[in-house]
TORBA-59320 format. One line per field, with one value per residue: residue number from 0; residue in one letter; z, x, y of N, C-alpha, C, CB in turn. Coordinates in steps of 0.02 Angstrom, whole numbers, plus 50000, padded with zeros to 5 digits. Glycine has a CB too. Layout:
REM residues N
n	[NUM|...]
res	[A|...]
nc3	[Z|...]
nc1	[X|...]
nc2	[Y|...]
cac3	[Z|...]
cac1	[X|...]
cac2	[Y|...]
cc3	[Z|...]
cc1	[X|...]
cc2	[Y|...]
cbc3	[Z|...]
cbc1	[X|...]
cbc2	[Y|...]
END
This chain:
REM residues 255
n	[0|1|2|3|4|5|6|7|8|9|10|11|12|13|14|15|16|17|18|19|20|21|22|23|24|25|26|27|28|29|30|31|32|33|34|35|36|37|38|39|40|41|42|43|44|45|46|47|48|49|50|51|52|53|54|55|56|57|58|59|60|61|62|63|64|65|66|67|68|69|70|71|72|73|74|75|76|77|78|79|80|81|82|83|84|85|86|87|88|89|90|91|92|93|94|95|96|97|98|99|100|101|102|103|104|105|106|107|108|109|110|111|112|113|114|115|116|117|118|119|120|121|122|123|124|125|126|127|128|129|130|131|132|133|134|135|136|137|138|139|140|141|142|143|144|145|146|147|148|149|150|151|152|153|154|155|156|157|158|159|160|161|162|163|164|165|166|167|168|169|170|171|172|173|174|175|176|177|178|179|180|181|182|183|184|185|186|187|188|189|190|191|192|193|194|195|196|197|198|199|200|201|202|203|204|205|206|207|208|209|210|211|212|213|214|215|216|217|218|219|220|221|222|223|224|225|226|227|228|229|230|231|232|233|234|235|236|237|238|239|240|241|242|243|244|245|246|247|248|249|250|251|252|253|254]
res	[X|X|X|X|X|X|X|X|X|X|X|X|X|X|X|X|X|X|X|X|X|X|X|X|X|X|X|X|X|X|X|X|X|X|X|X|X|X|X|X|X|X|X|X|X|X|X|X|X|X|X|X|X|X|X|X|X|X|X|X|X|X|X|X|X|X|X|X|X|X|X|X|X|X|X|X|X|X|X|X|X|X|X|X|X|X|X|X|X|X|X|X|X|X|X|X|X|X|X|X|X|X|X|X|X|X|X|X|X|X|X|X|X|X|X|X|X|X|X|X|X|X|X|X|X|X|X|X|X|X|X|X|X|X|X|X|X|X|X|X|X|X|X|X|X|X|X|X|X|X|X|X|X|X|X|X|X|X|X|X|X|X|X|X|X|X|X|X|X|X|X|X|X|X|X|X|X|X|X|X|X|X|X|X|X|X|X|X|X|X|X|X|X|X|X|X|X|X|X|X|X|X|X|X|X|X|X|X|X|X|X|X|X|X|X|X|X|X|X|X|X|X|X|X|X|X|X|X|X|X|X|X|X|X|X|X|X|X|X|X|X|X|X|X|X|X|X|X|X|X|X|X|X|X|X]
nc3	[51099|51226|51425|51517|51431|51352|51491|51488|51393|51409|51546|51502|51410|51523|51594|51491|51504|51622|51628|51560|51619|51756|51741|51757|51880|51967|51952|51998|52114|52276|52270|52257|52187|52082|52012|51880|51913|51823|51717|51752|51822|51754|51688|51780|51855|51715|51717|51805|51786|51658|51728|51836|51823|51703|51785|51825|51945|52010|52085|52126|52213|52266|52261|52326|52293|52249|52380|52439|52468|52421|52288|52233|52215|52145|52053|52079|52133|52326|52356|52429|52432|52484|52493|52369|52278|52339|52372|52256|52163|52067|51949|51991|51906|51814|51818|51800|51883|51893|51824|51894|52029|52221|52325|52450|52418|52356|52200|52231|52175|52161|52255|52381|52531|52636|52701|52635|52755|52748|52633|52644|52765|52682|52564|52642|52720|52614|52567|52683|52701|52564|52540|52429|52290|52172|52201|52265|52157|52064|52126|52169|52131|52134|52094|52099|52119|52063|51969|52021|52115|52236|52298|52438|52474|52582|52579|52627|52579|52470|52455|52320|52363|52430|52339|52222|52169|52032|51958|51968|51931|51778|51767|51877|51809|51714|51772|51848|51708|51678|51776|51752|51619|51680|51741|51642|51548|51643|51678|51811|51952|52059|52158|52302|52398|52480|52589|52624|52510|52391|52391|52358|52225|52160|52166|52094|51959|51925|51933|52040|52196|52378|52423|52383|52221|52068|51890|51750|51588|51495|51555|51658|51834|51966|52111|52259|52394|52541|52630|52779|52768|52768|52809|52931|52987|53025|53143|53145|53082|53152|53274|53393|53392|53250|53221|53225|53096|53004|53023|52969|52849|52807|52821|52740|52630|52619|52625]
nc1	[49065|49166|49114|49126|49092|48969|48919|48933|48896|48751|48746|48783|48667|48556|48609|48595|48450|48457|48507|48429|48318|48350|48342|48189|48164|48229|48140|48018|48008|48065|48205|48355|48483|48533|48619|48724|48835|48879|48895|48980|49066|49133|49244|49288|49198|49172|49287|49276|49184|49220|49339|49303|49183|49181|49241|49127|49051|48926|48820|48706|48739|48630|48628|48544|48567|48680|48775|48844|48973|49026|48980|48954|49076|49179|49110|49073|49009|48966|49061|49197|49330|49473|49439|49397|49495|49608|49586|49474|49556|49550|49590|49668|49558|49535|49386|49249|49178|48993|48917|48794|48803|48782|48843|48876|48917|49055|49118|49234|49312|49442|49528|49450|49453|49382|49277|49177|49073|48958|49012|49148|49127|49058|49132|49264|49210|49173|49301|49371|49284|49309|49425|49519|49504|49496|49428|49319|49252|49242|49146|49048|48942|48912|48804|48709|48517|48470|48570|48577|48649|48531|48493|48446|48396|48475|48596|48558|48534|48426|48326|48267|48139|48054|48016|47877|47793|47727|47779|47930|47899|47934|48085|48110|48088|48173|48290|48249|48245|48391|48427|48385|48458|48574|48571|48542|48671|48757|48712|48676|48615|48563|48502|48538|48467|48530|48471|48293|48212|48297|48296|48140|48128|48187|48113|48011|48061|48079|47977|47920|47851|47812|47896|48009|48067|48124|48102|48196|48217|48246|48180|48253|48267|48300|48328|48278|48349|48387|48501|48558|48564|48730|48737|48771|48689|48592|48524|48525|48647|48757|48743|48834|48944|48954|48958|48855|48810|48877|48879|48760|48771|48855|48801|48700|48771|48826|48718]
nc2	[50831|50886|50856|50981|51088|51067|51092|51218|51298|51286|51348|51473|51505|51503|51608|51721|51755|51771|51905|51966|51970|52050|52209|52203|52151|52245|52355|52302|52260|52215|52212|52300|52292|52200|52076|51977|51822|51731|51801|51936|51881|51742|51705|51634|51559|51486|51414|51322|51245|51172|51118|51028|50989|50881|50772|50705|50667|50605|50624|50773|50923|51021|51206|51372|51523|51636|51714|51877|51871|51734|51654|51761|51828|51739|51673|51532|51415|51429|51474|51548|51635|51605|51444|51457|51463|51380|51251|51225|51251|51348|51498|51665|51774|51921|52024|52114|52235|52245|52376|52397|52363|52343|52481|52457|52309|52272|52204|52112|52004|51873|51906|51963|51985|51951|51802|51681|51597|51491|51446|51403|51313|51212|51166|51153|51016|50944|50905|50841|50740|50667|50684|50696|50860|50805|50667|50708|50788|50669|50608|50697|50855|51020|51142|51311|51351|51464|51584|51721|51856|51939|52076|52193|52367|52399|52302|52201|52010|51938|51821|51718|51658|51746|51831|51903|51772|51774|51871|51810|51683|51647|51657|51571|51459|51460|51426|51303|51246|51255|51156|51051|51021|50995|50896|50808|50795|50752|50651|50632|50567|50573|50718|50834|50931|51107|51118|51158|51248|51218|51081|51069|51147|51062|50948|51013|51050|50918|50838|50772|50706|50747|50673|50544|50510|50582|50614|50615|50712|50615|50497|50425|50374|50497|50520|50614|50712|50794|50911|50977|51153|51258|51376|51513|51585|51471|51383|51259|51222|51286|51201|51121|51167|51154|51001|50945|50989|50936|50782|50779|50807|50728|50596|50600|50611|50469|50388]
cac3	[51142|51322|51469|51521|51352|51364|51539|51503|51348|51480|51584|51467|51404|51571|51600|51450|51546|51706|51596|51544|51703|51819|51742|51807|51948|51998|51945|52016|52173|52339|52247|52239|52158|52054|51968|51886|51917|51778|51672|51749|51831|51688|51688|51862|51831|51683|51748|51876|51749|51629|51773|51888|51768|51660|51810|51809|51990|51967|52154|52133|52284|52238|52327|52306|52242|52281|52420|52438|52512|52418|52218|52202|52179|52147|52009|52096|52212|52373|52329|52465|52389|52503|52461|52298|52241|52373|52367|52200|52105|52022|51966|51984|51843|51812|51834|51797|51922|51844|51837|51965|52087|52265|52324|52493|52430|52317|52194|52226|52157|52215|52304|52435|52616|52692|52689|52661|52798|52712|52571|52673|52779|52637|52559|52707|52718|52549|52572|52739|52691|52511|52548|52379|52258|52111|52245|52267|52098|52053|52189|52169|52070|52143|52081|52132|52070|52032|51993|52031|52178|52231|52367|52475|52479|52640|52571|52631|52539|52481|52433|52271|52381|52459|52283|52199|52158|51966|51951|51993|51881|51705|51794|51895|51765|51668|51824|51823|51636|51677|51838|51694|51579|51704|51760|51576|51531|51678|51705|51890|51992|52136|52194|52358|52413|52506|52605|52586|52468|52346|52375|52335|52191|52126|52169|52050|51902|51909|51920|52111|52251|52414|52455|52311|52153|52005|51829|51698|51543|51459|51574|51725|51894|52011|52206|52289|52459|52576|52714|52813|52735|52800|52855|52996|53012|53045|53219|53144|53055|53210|53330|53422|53349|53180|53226|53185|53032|52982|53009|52945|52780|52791|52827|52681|52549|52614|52607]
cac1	[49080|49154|49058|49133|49080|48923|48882|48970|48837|48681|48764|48763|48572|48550|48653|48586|48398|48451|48535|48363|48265|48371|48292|48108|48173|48267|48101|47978|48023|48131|48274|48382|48520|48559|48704|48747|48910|48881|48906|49044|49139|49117|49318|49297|49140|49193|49361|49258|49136|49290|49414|49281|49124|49217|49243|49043|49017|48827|48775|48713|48717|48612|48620|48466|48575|48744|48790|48879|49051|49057|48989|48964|49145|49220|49091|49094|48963|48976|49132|49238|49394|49494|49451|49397|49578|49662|49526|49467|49617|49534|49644|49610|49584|49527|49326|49236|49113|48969|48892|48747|48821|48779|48918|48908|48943|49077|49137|49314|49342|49466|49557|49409|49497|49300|49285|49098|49054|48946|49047|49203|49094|49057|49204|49301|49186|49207|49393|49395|49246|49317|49494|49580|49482|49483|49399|49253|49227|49208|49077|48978|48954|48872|48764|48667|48497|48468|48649|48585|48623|48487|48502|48411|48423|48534|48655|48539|48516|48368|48309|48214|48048|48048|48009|47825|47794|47692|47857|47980|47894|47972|48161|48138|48093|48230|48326|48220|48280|48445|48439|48368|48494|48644|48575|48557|48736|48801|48695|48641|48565|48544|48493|48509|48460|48565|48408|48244|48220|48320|48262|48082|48155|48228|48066|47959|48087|48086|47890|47921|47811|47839|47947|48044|48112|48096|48117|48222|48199|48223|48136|48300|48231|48336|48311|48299|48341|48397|48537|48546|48611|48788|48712|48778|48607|48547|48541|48554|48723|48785|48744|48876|49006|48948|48955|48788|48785|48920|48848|48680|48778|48900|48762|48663|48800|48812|48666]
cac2	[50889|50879|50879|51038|51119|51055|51128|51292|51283|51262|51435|51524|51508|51542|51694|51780|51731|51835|51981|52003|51996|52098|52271|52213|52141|52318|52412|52294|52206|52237|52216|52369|52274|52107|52051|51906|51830|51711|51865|51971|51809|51694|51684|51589|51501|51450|51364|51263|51186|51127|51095|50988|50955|50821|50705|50665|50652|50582|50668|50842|50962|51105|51261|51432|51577|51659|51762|51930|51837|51690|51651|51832|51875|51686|51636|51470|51390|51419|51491|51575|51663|51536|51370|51433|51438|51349|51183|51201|51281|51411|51537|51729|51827|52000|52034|52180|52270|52273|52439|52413|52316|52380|52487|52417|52260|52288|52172|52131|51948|51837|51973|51967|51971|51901|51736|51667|51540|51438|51412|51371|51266|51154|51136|51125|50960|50889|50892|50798|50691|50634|50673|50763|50878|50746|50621|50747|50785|50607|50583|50745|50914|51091|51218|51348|51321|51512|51624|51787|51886|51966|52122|52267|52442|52406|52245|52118|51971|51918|51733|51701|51632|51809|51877|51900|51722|51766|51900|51760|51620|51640|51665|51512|51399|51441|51385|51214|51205|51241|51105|50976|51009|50977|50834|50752|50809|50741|50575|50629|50488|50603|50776|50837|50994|51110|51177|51148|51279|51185|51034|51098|51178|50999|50910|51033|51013|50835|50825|50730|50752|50780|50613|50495|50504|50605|50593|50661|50711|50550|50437|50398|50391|50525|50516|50675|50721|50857|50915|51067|51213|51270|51461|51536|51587|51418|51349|51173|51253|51300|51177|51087|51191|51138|50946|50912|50973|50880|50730|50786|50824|50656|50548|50607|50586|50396|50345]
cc3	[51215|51367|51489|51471|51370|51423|51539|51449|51379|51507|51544|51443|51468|51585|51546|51497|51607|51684|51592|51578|51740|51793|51779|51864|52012|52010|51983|52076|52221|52310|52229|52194|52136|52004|51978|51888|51865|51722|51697|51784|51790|51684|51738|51850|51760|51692|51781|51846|51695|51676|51795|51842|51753|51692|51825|51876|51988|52030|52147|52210|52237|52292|52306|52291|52287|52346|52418|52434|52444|52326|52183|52190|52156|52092|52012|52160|52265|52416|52380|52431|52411|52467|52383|52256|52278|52350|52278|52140|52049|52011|51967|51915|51844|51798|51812|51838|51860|51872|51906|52013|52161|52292|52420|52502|52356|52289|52164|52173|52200|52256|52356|52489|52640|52659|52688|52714|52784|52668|52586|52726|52751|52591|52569|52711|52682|52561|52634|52746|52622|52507|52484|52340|52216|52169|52228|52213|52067|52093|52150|52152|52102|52102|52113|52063|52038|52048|52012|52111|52206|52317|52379|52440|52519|52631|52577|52593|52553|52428|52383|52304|52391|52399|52272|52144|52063|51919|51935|51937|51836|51734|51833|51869|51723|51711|51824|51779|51646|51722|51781|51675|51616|51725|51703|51565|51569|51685|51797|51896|52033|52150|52271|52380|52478|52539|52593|52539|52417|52339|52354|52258|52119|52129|52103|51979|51889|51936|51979|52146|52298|52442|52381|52275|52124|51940|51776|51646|51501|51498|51645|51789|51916|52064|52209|52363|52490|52622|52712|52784|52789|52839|52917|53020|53037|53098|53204|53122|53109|53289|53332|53398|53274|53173|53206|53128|53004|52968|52988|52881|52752|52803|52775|52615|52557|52613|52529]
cc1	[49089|49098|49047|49080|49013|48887|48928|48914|48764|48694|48770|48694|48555|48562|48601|48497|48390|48484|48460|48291|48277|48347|48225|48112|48195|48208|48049|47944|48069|48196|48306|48432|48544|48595|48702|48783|48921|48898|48983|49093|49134|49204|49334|49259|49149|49248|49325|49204|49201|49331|49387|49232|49133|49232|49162|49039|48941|48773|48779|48699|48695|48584|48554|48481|48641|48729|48847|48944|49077|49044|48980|49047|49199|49178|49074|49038|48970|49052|49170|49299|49442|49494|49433|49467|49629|49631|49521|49511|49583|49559|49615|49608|49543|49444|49315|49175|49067|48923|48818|48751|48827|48848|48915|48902|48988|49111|49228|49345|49370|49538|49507|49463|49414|49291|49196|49112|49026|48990|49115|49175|49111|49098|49246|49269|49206|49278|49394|49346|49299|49411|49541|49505|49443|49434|49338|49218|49192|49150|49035|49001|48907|48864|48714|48594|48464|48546|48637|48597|48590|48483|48457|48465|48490|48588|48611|48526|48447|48364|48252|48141|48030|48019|47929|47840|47765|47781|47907|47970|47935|48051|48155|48117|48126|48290|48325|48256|48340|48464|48437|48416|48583|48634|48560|48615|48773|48794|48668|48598|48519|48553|48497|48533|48493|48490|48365|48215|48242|48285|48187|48094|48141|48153|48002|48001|48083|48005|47895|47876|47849|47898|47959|48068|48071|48101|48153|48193|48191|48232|48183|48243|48305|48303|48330|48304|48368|48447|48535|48601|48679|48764|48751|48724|48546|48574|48542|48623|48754|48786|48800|48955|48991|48939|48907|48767|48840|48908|48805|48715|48812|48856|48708|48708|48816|48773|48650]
cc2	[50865|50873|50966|51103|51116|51082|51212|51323|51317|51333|51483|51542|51532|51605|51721|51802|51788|51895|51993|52008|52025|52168|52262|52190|52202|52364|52383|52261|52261|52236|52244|52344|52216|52100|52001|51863|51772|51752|51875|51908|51757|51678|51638|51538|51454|51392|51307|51208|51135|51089|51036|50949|50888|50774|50676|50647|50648|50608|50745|50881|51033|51147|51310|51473|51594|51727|51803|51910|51793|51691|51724|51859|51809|51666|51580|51454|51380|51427|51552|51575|51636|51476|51354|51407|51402|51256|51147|51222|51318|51468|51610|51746|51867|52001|52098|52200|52270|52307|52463|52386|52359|52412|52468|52363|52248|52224|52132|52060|51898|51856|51996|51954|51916|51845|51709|51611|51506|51386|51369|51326|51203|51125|51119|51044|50935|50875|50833|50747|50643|50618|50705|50788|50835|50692|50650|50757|50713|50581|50643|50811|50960|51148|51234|51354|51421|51550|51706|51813|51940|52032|52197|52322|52433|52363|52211|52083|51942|51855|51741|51684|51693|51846|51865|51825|51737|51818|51840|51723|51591|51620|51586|51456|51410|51405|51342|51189|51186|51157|51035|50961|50981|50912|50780|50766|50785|50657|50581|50586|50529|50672|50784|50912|51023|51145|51144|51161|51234|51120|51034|51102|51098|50979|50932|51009|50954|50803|50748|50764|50753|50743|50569|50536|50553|50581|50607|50657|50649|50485|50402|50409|50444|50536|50589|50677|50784|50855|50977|51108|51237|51359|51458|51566|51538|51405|51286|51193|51244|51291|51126|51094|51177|51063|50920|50915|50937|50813|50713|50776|50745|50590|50540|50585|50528|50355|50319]
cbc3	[51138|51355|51537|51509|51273|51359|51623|51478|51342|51560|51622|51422|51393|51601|51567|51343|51574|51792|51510|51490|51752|51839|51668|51784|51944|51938|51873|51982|52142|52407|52223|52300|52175|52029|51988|51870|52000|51777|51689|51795|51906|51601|51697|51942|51818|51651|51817|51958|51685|51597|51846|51953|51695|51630|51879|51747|52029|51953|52238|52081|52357|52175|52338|52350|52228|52208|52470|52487|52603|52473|52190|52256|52254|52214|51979|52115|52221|52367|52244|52523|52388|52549|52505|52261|52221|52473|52391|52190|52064|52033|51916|52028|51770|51741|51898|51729|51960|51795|51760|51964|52068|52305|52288|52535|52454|52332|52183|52324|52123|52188|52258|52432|52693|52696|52753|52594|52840|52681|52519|52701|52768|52609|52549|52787|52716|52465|52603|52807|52671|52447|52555|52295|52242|52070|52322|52291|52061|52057|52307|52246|51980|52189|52019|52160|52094|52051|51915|51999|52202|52214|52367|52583|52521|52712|52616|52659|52533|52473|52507|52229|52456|52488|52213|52171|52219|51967|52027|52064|51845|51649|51857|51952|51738|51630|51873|51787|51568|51703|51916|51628|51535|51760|51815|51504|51524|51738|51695|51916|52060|52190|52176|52403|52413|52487|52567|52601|52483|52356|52417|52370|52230|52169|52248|52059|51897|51966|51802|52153|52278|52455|52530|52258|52106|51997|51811|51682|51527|51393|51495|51740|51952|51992|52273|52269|52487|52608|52736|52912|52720|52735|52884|53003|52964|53004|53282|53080|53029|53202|53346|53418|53370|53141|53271|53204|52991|53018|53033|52958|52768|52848|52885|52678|52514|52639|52632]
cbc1	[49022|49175|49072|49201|49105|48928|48883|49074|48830|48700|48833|48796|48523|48569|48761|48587|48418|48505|48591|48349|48246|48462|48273|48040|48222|48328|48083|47972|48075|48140|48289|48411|48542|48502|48783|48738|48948|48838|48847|49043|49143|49070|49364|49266|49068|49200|49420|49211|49058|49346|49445|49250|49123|49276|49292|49030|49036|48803|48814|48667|48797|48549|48704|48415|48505|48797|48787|48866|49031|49033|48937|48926|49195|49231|49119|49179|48940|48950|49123|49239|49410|49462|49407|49369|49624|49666|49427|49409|49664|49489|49704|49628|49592|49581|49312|49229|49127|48953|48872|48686|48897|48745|48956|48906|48888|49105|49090|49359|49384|49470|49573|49345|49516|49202|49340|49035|49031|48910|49068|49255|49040|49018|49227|49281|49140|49206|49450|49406|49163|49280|49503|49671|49515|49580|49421|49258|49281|49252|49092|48936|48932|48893|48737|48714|48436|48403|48713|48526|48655|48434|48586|48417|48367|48510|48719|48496|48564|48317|48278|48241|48022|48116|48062|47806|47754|47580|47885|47971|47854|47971|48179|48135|48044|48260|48321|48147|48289|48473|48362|48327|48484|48675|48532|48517|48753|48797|48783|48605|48617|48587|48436|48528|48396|48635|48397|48221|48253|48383|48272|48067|48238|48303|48045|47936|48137|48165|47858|47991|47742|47796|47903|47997|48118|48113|48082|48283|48226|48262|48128|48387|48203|48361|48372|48258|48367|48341|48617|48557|48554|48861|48613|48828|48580|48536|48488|48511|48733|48783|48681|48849|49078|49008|48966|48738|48761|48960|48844|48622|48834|48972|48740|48638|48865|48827|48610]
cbc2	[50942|50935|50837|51034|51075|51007|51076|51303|51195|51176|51447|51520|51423|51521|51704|51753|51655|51808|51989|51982|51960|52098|52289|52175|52090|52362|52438|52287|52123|52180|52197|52419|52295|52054|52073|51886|51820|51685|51940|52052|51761|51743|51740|51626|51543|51484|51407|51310|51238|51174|51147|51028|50987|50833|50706|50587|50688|50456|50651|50869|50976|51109|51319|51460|51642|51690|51741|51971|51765|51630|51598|51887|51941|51642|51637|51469|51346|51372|51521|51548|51735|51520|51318|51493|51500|51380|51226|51211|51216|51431|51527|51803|51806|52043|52022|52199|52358|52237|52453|52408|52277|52348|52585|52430|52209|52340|52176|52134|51965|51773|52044|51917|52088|51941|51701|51636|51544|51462|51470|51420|51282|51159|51139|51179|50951|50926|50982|50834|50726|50682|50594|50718|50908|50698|50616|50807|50808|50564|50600|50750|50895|51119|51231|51427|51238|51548|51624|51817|51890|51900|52145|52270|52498|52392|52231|52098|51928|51978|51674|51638|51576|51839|51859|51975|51681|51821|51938|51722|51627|51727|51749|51505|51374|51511|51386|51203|51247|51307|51107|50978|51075|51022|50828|50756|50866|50787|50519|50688|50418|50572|50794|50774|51003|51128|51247|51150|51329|51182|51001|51167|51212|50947|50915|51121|51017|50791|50800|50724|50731|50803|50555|50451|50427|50655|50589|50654|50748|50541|50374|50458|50310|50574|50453|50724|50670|50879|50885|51078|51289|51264|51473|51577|51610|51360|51361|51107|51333|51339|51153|51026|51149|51163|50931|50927|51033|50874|50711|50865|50901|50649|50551|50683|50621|50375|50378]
END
């Protein structure tokens, strides 16, 4: 079986995972509304594990969950409706709202006009770091290490730590699993967290402490490390025009 196959395999176990936690999450938490775009964009997300997957870049960048803009309507990590299909050639195709999706943050696809900033951030990078698509892929592979997006009464997004940690548990060790399972299917050497968050995240799956390596399932060492998240909410993001993180991020994937 492909690689593709194989991690389209992995998203799905997942997906079915967060179909069946977003009821207690709706009834028992801040979370007025969560959708999983592993579900209703699975026509997108799917494309990007076949299309990209299969070149085995062995560096994972893992991100902490989609946002409104970007893998919420692109299926795609970090996925701005831009460079999703311009960058990563993902083509559109037809989505379905699904039924509890906040209505002021409606889900359009890749017919979004708003552009996330993160997501075009970081792919804007890869491109002018690696230089073509296929380049990048062969270097390195993103996911988000939970797919749900998770939102207020009012739109805001809210971050998996933010949640009741004994609540949360079960859901983010199926995440863990999933993180495992991409990084045996792929051969990952290397994690590195988009955030700290993530990198946390990575460090518990792979039974690391707070500095080094982890372990995989059957016995590899994988290094973990960290660069600053692309946010426009971060003041490392958005210092020096963005210059710094640039180099925060390009100095991490050469090492």
């Amino acid at each position: 079986m492909e690689i593709g196959e194989q991690l389209a395999e992995a998203a799905l176990r997942l997906s079915a995972i967060c179909d069946a936690a977003i009821p207690k999450l709706e009834k028992k938490t801040i979370v007025a509304h969560a959708t999983n775009p592993l579900n209703y964009a699975w026509p997108h997300h799917e494309q990007y594990l076949h299309k990209w997957g299969n070149r085995c870049g062995h560096t994972l960048l893992l991100g902490m969950n989609p946002g409104p803009w970007g893998m919420a309507q692109t299926g795609v990590p970090f996925g701005a409706t831009e460079v999703a299909q311009s960058f990563l050639q993902i083509e559109a195709r037809e989505i379905q709202t699904p039924p509890n999706a906040h209505p002021k943050r409606p889900i359009e696809g890749m017919a979004l006009e708003r552009q996330e900033i993160s997501g075009t951030r970081l792919w804007n990078l890869m491109e002018a770091h690696f230089g073509t698509v296929e380049e990048t892929f062969d270097n390195i592979f993103v996911v988000n290490h939970c797919p749900l997006l998770l939102l207020g009464e009012t739109g805001k997004n809210i971050t998996p730590n933010n949640l009741p940690v004994a609540l949360m548990t079960p859901l983010l060790k199926a995440c863990d699993e999933h993180l495992l399972d991409v990084i045996d299917i792929m051969g990952i050497v290397r994690v590195i967290g988009v955030g700290k968050y993530a990198e946390q995240r990575a460090r518990m799956a792979l039974g690391a402490g707070k500095s080094g390596s982890g372990t995989s399932r059957d016995g590899r060492s994988v290094q973990i490390d960290t660069c600053w998240h692309p946010s426009p909410a971060s003041p490392l993001a958005n210092r020096n025009e963005g210059a710094d993180w640039r180099k925060n991020v390009i100095s991490c994937l050469n090492q």
